[in-house]
C-alpha positions as CSV (number, residue, x, y, z in Angstrom):
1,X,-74.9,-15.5,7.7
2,X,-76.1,-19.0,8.9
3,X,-76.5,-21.6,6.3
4,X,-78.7,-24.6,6.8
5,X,-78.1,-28.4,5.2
6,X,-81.3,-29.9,5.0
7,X,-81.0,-33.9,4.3
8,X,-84.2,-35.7,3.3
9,X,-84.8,-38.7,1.3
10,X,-84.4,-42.9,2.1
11,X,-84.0,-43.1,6.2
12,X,-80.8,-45.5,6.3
13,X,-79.2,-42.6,3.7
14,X,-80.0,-39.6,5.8
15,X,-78.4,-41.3,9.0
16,X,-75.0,-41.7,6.5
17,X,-74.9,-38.2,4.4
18,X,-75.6,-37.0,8.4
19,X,-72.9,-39.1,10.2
20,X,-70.5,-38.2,6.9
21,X,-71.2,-34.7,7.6
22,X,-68.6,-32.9,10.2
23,X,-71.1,-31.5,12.8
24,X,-68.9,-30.4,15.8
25,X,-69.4,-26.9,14.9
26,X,-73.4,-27.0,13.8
27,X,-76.9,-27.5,15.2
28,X,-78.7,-30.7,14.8
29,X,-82.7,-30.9,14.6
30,X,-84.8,-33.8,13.0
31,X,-87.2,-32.6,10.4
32,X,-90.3,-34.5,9.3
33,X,-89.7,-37.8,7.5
34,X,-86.5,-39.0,9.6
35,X,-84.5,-35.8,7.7
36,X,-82.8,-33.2,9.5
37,X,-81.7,-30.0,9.6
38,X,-78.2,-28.9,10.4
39,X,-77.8,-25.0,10.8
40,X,-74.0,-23.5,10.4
41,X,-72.7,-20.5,11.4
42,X,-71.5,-19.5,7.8
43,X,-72.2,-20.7,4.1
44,X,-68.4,-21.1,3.9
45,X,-68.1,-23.9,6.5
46,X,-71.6,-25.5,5.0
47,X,-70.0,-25.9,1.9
48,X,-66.4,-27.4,3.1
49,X,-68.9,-30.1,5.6
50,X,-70.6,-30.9,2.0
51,X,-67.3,-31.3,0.1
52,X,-65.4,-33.2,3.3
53,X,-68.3,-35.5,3.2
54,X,-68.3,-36.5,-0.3
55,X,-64.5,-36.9,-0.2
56,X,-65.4,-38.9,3.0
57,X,-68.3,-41.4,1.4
58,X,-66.1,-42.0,-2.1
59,X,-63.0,-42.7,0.4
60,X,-65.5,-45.6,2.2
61,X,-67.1,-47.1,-0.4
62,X,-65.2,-46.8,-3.6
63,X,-67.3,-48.9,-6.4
64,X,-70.5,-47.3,-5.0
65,X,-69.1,-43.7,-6.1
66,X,-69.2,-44.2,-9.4
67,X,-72.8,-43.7,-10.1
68,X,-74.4,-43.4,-6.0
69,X,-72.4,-40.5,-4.7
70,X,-72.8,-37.3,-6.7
71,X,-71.6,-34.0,-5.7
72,X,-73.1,-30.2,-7.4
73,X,-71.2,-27.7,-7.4
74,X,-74.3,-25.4,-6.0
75,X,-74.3,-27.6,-3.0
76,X,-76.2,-30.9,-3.7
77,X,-75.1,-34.3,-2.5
78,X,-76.6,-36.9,-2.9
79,X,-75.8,-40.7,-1.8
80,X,-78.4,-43.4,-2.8
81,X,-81.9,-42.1,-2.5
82,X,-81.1,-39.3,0.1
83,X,-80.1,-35.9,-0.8
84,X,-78.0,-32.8,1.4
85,X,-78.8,-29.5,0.2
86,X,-77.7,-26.1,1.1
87,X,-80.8,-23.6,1.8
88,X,-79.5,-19.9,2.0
């Protein structure tokens, strides 16, 4: 079943929780508002992409994680004013 991340929020935040995200196996498309759209094959490898990039932005940027970089475990991240979210 394909499983869609949809990132919206502050522009310079969506082009990091984006670039943080693994895409070599997913579809890219921009949505309105500078977000996008990322589309993968499986909810299984949507969720790993959300975990790998949280572990990925807390590893970079270590005193921002303490109250920036917030992870849910229903598959919300959010990094400053942007926000990744799983859609079924």
């Amino acid at each position: 079943m394909q499983t869609e991340i949809r990132v919206r929020g502050q522009i310079s935040g969506n082009a990091k929780l984006c670039r943080a995200i693994q895409i070599n196996n997913c579809e890219v498309r921009n949505i309105n508002f500078n977000g996008y759209c990322l589309t993968f094959p499986t909810k299984k490898a949507a969720k790993k992409a959300l975990w790998d990039a949280y572990n990925k932005l807390r590893s970079e940027e270590p005193e921002f994680a303490k109250g920036g970089i917030s992870y849910g475990k229903y598959g919300i991240l959010s990094y400053d004013a942007s926000r990744a979210e799983l859609i079924y």
